[in-house]
C-alpha beads as a LAMMPS data file, in Angstrom:
LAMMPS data file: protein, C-alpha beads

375 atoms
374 bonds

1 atom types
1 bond types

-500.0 500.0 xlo xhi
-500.0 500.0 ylo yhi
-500.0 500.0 zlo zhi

Masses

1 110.0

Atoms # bond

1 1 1 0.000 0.000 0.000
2 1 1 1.031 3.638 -0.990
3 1 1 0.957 6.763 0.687
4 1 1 -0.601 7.661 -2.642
5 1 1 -3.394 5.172 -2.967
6 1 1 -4.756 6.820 0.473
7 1 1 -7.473 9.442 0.101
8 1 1 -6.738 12.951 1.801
9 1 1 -4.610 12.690 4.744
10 1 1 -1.572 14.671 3.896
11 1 1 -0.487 16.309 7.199
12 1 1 -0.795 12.468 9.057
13 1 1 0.878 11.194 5.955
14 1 1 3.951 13.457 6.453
15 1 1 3.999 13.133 9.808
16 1 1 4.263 9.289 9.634
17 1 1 7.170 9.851 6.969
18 1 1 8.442 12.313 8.744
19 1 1 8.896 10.177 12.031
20 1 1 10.480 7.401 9.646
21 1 1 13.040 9.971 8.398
22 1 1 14.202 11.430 11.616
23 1 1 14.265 7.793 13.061
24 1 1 11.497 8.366 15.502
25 1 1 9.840 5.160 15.214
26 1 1 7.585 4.705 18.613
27 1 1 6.957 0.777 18.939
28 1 1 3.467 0.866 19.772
29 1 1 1.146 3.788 17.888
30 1 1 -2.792 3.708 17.677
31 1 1 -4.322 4.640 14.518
32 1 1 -8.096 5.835 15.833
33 1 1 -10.665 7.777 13.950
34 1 1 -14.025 7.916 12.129
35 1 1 -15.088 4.442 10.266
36 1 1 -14.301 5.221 6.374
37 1 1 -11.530 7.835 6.729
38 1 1 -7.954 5.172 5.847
39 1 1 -6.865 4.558 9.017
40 1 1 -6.059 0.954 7.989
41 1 1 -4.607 2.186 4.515
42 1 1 -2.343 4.460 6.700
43 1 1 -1.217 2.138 9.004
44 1 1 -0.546 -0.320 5.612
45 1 1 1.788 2.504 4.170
46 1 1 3.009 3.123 6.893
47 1 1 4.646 -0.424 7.646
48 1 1 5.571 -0.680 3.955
49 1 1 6.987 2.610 3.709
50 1 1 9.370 1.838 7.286
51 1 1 10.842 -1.911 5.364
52 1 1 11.172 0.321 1.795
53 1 1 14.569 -0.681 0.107
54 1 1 14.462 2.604 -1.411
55 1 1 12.274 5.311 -0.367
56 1 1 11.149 8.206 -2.204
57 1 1 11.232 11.867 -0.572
58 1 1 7.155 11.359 0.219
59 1 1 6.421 7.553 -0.371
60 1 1 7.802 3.732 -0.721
61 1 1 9.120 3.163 -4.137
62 1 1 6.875 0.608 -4.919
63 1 1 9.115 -1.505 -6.877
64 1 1 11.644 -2.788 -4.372
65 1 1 11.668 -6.353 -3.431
66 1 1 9.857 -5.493 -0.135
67 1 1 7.536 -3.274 -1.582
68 1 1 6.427 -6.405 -4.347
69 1 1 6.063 -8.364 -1.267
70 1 1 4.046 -5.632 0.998
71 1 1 1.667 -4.887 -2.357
72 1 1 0.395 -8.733 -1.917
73 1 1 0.285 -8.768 1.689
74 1 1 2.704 -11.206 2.058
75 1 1 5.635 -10.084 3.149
76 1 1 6.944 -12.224 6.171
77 1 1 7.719 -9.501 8.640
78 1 1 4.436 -8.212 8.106
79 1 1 1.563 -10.007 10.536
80 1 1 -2.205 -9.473 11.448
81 1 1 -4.541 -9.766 13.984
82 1 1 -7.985 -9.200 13.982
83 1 1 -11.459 -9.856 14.660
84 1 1 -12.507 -13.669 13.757
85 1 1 -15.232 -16.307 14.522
86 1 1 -15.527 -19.661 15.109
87 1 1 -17.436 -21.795 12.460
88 1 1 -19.808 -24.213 13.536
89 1 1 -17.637 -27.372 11.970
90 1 1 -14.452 -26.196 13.038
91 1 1 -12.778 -28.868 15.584
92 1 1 -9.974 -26.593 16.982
93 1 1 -9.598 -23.043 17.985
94 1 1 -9.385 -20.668 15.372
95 1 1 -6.660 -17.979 14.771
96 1 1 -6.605 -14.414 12.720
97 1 1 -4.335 -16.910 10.058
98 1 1 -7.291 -19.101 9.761
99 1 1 -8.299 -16.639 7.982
100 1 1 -6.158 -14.544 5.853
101 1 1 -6.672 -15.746 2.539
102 1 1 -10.442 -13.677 2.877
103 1 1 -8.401 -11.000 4.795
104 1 1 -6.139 -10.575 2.433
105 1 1 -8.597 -10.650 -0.433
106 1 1 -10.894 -8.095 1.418
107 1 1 -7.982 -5.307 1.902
108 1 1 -6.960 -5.593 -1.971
109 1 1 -9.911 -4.627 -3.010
110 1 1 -10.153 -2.140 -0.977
111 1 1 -8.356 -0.825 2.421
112 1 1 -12.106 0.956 2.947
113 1 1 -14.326 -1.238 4.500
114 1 1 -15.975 -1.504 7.818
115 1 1 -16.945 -4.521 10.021
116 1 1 -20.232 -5.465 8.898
117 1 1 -18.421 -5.889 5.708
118 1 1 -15.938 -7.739 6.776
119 1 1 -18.742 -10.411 8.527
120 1 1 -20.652 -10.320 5.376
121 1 1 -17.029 -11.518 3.697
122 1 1 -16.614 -14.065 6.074
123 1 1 -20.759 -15.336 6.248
124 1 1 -19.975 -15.122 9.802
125 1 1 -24.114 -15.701 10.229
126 1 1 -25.246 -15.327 14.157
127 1 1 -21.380 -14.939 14.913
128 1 1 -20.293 -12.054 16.801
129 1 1 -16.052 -11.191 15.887
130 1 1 -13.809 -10.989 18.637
131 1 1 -10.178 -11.078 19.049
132 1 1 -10.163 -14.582 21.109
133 1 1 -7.659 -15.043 24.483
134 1 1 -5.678 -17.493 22.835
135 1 1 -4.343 -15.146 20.364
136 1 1 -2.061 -13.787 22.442
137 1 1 -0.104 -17.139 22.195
138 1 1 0.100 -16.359 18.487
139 1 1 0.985 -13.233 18.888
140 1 1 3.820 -14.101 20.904
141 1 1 5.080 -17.054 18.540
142 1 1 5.036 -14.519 15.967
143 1 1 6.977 -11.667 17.369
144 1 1 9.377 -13.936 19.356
145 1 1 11.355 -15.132 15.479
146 1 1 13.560 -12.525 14.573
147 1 1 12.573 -10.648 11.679
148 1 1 13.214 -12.530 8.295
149 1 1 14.139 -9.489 5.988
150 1 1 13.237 -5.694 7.204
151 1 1 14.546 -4.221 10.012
152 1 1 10.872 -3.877 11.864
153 1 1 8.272 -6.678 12.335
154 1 1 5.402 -4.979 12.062
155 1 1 2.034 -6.571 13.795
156 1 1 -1.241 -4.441 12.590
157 1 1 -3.848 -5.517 14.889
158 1 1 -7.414 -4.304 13.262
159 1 1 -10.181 -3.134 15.831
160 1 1 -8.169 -3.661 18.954
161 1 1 -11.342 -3.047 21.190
162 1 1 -12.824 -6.583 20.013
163 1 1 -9.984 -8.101 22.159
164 1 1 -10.467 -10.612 24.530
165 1 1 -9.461 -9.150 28.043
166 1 1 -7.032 -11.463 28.667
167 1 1 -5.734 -11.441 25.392
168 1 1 -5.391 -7.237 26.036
169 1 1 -3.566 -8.184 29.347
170 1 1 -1.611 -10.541 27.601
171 1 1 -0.525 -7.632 24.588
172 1 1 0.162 -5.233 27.198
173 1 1 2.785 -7.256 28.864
174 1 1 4.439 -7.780 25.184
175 1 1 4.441 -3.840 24.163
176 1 1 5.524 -2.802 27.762
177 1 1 8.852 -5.696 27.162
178 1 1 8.830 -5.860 23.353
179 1 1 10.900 -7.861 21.079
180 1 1 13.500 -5.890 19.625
181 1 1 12.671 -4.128 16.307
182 1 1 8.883 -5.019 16.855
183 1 1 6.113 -2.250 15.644
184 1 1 2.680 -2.478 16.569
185 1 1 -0.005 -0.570 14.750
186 1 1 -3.326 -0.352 16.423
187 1 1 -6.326 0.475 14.510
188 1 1 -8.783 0.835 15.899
189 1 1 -12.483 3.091 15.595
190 1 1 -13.539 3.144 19.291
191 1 1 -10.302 4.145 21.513
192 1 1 -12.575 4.078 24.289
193 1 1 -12.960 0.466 24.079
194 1 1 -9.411 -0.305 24.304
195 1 1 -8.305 -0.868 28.170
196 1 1 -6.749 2.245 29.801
197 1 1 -3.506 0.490 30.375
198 1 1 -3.060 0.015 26.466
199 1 1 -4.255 3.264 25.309
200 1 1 -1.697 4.989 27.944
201 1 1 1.697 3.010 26.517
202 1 1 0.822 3.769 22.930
203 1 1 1.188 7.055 20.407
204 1 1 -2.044 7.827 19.444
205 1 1 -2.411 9.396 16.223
206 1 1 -6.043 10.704 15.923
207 1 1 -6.946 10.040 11.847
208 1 1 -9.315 12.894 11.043
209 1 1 -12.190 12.839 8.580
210 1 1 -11.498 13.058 5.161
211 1 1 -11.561 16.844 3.610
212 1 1 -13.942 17.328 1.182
213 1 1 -11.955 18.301 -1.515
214 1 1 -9.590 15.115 -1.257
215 1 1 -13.536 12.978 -1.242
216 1 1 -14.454 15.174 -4.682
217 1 1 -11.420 14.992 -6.524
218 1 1 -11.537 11.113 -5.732
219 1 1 -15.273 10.812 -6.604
220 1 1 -14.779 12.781 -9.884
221 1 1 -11.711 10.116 -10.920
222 1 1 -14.208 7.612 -10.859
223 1 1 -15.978 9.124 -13.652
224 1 1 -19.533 7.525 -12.409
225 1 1 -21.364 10.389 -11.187
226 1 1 -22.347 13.650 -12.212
227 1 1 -21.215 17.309 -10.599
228 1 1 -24.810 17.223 -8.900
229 1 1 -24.330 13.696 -7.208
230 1 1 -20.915 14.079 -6.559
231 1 1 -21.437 17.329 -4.268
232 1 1 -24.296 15.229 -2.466
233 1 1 -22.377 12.390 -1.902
234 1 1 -19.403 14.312 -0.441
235 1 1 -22.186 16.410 1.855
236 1 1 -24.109 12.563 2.851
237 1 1 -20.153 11.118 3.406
238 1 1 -18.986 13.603 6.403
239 1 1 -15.715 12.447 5.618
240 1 1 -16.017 9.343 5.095
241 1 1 -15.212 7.497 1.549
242 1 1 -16.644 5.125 2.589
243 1 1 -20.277 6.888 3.437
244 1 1 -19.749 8.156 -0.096
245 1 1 -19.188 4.866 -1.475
246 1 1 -22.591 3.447 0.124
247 1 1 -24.795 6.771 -0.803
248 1 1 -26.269 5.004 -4.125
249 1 1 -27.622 2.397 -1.777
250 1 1 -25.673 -0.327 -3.127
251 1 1 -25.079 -1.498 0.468
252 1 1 -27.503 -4.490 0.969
253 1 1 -27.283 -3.950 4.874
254 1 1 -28.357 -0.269 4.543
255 1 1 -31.388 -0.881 2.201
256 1 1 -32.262 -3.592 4.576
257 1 1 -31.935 -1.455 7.728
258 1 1 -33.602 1.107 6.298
259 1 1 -36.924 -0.411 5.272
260 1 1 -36.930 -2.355 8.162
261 1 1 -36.713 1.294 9.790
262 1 1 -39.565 2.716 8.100
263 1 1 -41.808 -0.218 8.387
264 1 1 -41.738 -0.214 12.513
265 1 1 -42.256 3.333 11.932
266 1 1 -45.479 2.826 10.203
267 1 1 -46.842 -0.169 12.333
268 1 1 -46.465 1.926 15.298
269 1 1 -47.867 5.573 13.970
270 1 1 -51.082 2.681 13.059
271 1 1 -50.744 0.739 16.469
272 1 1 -50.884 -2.737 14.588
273 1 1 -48.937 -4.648 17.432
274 1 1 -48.746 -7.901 15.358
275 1 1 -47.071 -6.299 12.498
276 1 1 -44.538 -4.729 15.492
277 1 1 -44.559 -8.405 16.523
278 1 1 -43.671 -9.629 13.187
279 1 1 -40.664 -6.946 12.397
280 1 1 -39.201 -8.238 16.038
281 1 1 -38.959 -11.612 15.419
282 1 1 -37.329 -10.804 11.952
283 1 1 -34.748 -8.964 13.321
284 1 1 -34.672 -12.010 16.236
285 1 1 -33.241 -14.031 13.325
286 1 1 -30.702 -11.790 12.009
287 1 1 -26.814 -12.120 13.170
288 1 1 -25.470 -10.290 16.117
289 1 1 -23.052 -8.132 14.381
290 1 1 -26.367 -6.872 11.938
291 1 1 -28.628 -6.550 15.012
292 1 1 -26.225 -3.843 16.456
293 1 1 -25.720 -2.057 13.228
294 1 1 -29.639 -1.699 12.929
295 1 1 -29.603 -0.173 16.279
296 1 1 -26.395 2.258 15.045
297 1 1 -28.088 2.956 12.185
298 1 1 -31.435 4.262 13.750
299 1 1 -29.727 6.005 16.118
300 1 1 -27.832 7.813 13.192
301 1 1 -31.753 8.248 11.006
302 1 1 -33.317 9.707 14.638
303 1 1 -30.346 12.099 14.827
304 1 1 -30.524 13.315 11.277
305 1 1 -34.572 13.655 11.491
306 1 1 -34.535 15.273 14.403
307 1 1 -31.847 18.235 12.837
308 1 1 -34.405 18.046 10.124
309 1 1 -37.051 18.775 12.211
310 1 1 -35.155 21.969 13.805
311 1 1 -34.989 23.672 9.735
312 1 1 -30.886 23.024 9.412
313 1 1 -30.642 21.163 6.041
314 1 1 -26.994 22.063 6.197
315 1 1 -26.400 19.914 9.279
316 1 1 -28.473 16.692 7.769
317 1 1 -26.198 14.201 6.119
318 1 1 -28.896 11.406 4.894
319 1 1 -29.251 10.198 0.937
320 1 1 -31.949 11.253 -1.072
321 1 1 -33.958 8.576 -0.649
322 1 1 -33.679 8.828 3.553
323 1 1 -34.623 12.719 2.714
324 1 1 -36.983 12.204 0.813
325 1 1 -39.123 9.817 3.418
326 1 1 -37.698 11.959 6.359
327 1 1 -39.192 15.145 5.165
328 1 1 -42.693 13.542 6.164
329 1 1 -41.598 11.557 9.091
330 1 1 -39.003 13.854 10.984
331 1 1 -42.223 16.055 12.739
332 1 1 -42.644 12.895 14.311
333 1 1 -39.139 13.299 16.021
334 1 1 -39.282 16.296 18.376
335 1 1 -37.776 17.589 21.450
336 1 1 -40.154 16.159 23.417
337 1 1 -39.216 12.269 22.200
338 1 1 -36.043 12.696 20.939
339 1 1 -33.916 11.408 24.271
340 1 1 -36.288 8.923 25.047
341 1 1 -35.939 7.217 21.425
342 1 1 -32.061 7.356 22.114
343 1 1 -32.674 5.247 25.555
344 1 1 -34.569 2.588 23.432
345 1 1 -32.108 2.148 20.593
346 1 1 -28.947 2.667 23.094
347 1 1 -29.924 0.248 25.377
348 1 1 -30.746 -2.075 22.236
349 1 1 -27.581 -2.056 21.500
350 1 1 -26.148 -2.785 25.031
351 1 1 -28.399 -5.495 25.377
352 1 1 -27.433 -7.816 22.169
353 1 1 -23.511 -6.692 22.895
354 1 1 -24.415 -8.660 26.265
355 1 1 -25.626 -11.726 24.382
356 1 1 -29.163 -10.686 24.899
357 1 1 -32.083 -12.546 23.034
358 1 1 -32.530 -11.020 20.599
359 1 1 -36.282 -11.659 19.665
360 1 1 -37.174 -10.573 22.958
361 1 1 -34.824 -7.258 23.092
362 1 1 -36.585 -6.339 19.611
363 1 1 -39.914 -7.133 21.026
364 1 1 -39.432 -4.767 23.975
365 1 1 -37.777 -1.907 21.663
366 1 1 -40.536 -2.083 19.079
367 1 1 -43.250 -1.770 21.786
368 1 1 -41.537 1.542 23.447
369 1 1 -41.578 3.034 19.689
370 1 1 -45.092 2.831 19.337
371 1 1 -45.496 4.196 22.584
372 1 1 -43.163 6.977 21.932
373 1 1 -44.864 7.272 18.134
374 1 1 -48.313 7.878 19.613
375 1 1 -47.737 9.465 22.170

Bonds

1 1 1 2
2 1 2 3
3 1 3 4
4 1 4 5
5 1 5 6
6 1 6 7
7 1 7 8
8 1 8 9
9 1 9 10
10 1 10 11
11 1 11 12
12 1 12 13
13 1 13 14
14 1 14 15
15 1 15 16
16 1 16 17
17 1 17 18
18 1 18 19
19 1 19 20
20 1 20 21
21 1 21 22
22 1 22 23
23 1 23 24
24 1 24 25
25 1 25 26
26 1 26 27
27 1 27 28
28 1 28 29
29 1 29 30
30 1 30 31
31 1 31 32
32 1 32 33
33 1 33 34
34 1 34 35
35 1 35 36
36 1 36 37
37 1 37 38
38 1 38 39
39 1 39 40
40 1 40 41
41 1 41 42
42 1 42 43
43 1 43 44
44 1 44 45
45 1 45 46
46 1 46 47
47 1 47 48
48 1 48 49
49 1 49 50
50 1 50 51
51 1 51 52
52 1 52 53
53 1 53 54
54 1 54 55
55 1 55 56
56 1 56 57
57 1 57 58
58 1 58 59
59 1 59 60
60 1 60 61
61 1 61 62
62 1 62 63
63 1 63 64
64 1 64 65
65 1 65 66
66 1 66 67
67 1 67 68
68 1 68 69
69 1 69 70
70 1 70 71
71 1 71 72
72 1 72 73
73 1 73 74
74 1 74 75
75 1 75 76
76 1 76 77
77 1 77 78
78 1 78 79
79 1 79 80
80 1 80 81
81 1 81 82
82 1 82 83
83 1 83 84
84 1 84 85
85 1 85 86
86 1 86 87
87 1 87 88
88 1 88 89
89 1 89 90
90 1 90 91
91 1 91 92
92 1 92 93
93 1 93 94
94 1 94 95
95 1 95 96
96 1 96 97
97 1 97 98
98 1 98 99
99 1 99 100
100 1 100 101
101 1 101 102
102 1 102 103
103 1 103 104
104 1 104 105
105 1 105 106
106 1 106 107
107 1 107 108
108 1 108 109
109 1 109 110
110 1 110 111
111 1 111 112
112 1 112 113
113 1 113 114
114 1 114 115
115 1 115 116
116 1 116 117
117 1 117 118
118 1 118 119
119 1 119 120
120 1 120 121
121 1 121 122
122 1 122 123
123 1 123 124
124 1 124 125
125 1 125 126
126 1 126 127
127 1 127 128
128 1 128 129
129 1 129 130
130 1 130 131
131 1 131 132
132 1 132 133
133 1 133 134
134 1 134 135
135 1 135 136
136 1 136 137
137 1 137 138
138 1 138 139
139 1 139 140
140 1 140 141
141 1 141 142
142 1 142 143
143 1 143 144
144 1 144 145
145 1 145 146
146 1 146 147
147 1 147 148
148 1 148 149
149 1 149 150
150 1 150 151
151 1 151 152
152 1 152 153
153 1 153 154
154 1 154 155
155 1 155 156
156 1 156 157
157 1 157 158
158 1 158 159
159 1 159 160
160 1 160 161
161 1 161 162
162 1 162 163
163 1 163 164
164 1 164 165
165 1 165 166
166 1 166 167
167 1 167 168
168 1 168 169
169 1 169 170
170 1 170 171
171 1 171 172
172 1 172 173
173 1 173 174
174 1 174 175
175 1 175 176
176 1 176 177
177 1 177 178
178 1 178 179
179 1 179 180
180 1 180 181
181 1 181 182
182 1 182 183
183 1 183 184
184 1 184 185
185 1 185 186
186 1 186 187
187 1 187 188
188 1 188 189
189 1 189 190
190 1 190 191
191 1 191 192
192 1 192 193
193 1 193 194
194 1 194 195
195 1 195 196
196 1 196 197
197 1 197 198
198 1 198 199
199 1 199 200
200 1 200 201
201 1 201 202
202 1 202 203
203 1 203 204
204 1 204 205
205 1 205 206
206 1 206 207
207 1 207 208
208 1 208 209
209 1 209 210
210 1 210 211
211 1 211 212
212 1 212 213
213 1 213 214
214 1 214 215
215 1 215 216
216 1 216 217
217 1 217 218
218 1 218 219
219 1 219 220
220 1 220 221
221 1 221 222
222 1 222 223
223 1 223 224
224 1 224 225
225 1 225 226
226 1 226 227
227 1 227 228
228 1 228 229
229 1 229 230
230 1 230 231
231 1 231 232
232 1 232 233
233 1 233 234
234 1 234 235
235 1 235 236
236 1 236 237
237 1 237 238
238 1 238 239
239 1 239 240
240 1 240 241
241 1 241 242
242 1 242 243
243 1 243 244
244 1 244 245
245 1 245 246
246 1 246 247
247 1 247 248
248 1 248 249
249 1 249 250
250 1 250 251
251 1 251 252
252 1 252 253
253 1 253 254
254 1 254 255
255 1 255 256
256 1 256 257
257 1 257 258
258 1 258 259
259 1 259 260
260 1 260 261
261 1 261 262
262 1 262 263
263 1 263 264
264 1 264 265
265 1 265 266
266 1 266 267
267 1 267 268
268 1 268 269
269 1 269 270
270 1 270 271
271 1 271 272
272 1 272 273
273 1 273 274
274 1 274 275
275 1 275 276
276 1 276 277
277 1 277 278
278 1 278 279
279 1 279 280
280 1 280 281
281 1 281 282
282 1 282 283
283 1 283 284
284 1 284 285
285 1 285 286
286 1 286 287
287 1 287 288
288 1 288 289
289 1 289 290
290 1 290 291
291 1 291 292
292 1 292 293
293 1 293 294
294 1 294 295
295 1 295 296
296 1 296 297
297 1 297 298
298 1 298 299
299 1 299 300
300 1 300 301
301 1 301 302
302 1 302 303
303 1 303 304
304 1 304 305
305 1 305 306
306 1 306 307
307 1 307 308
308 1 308 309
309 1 309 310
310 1 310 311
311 1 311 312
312 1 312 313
313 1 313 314
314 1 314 315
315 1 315 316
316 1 316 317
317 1 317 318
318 1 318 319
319 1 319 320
320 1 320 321
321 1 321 322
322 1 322 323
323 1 323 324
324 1 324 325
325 1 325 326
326 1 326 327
327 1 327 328
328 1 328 329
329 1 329 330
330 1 330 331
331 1 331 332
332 1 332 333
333 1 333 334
334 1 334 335
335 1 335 336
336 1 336 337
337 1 337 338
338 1 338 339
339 1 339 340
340 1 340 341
341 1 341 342
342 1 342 343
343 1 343 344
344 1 344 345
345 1 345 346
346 1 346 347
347 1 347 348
348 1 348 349
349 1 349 350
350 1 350 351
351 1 351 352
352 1 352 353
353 1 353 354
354 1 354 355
355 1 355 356
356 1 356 357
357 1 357 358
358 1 358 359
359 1 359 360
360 1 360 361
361 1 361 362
362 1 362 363
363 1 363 364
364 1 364 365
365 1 365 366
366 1 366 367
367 1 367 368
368 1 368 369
369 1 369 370
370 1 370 371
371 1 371 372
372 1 372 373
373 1 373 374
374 1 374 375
C-alpha cells in the first residue's frame, strides 16, 4: 500500500514519513478515527513505507523487493490480527491466520471497509467477531522469530477493542517488554474500548475525517457520477469514503436497515402490534453483528430527522432517498421524544452486545416506539 493510494490525509501522511526519516519510530502507535476515513490504509503505508529498500522523498518506491512483497500482503515480517469467529464445523480453535486468505482478499480490493463488511465476507451468520484469548499465544510465537528481511516486524492488529481481556492483558505485557525491532499498529475506531492500560503506553495518532476536496477529486476520478451527485455524496459522506461509497444504496445492509426502519415506523404511527410483533422476530433471526448495526443505524436516522425537524438542512447528512421519506416523518421526532428514542435504541444495543435474546430485546424496543410514536 502507498501513501498515494490513500485518500486525503496529507499532514498524518507526512507526519508518519516524517517520524520514519528522523528515526522516531515509537513501537506501539494507535491509529483511531471515524469508520471510512484510511486509518487501515495508513497504518498499511506506513509499515511498507518503514521496510522500503528505497524510499522516495514522500512515499515507498513501490518496486523494491519489499515493496512487491508488501503490495500482496505477504511479506513475512508483516503479521495481522484481527477480529474472527468460530465456524460451527471447526474442531480446533481458530486464529486471525485461519483466515487470511479472505483477509487478504478483502484489503486488496479495498483498504475501505468496515466490520459489517468484513462479517458479510466471512458469512460469519449469528457470529459475533472478537479477538479470542488465545491469540495472544500467536501473537507471541510470531513476534518472538527474529525478523526474516526488514529491520521492523510490524504486527497491525485491526479493531483492537474486540480483544479478549485477557488477550489485552496478555498484549500489554508484550508492548511494555517488546521484542526488539517489533512495531505495533493499532487500529482501531472506538479508543474508548481499548483498556486504559493500552491506550496509555501507545502514540495515538487521531486520523481525522477526510476533507472534502480530497472525497471530490476522488469521486470525480471515478468518472460515475455527475457534478450534482458528486457534491451530495461528499455532503451525505462527512468524511467518510466510505459513506460516499454506500450513498447510491448499493449497500444491501443499509437498504435492509432502512426499510426495516420505516416499516416499525409505520406499524407503530397505526398501532398494529402484530405487524410490530412480526418486524421483532425478523430482526430475532438476524446475526449479532447486523442486530447492532440496525440499532447504530437508527440512532444515526433519529439524529438526522430530528436536525431536520429543527430547519438546518446544512447539518443533515442522509441520501436522497432517507430525505426524501424523512421530510414527512421527521415532525414525528421532536424535542419532546427525541432522548427517550435514544434510551430505546442505546440500550438495544447494550443489550445484544451482552448476548441478549434477541427476539425478545426487539420485542421490547418495538413496543416503546409505538409508545413513543403515539404518544
Amino acid at each position: 500500500m502507498l501513501f498515494s493510494e490513500i485518500i486525503g490525509q496529507e499532514k498524518t501522511k507526512q507526519r508518519l514519513i516524517t517520524s520514519v526519516r528522523e528515526e522516531r519510530i515509537s513501537h506501539a502507535q494507535l491509529f483511531t478515527g471515524p469508520e471510512g476515513n484510511g486509518k487501515l490504509g495508513l497504518a498499511l503505508a506506513y509499515a511498507q513505507y518503514i521496510s522500503c529498500r528505497d524510499r522516495r522523498e514522500g512515499d515507498s518506491c513501490g518496486e523494491c523487493p519489499s515493496c512487491r512483497k508488501y503490495a500482496k500482503l505477504v511479506h513475512p515480517d508483516l503479521h495481522f490480527v484481527f477480529p474472527i469467529f468460530k465456524p460451527k464445523n471447526a474442531k480446533k480453535e481458530q486464529y486471525s491466520d485461519d483466515f487470511l486468505p479472505q483477509w487478504r482478499e478483502m484489503i486488496l480490493k479495498s483498504p475501505y471497509f468496515n466490520l459489517n463488511q468484513w462479517v458479510n465476507h466471512l458469512n460469519a451468520e449469528n457470529a459475533q467477531l472478537t479477538i479470542y484469548a488465545h491469540e495472544s499465544e500467536a501473537i507471541l510465537r510470531k513476534l518472538s522469530m527474529k525478523s526474516a528481511e526488514a529491520e521492523f516486524k510490524v504486527l497491525i492488529i485491526w479493531l483492537p477493542e474486540r480483544m479478549n481481556a485477557s488477550c489485552s492483558n496478555k498484549l500489554l505485557k508484550m508492548i511494555e517488554e517488546p521484542p526488539s525491532k517489533t512495531l505495533f499498529l493499532l487500529v482501531s475506531e472506538d479508543e474508548n474500548g481499548i483498556i486504559p492500560t493500552i491506550l496509555s503506553r501507545t502514540q495515538v495518532i487521531r486520523i481525522p475525517k477526510i476533507d472534502n476536496t480530497a472525497l471530490q477529486n476522488e469521486l470525480e476520478k471515478a468518472g460515475r457520477y455527475d457534478a450534482g451527485t458528486i457534491a451530495e455524496m461528499v455532503h451525505c459522506a462527512n468524511g467518510s469514503y466510505l459513506a460516499a461509497l454506500q450513498y447510491d444504496e448499493s449497500d444491501e445492509d443499509k437498504i435492509l436497515f432502512f426499510d426495516t426502519f420505516v416499516k416499525i415506523m409505520r406499524n407503530a404511527y397505526r398501532g398494529v402490534i402484530a405487524e410490530l410483533l412480526n418486524n421483532a422476530e425478523e430482526m430475532g433471526a438476524w446475526g449479532r453483528e447486523r442486530q447492532k448495526n440496525f440499532f447504530q443505524y437508527s440512532l444515526h436516522l433519529i439524529r438526522e430527522f430530528f436536525v431536520m425537524n429543527l430547519g438546518l438542512p446544512s447539518l443533515v447528512f442522509l441520501t436522497r432517498k432517507e430525505k426524501e421519506w424523512g421530510a414527512r416523518f421527521s415532525p414525528y421526532i421532536n424535542e419532546r421524544n427525541i432522548i427517550p428514542f435514544n434510551q430505546v435504541f442505546e440500550e438495544g444495543y447494550l443489550h445484544i452486545s451482552m448476548n441478549g435474546n434477541g427476539k425478545i430485546i426487539f420485542t421490547d424496543v418495538v413496543l416503546k416506539i409505538e409508545k413513543l410514536i403515539r404518544r
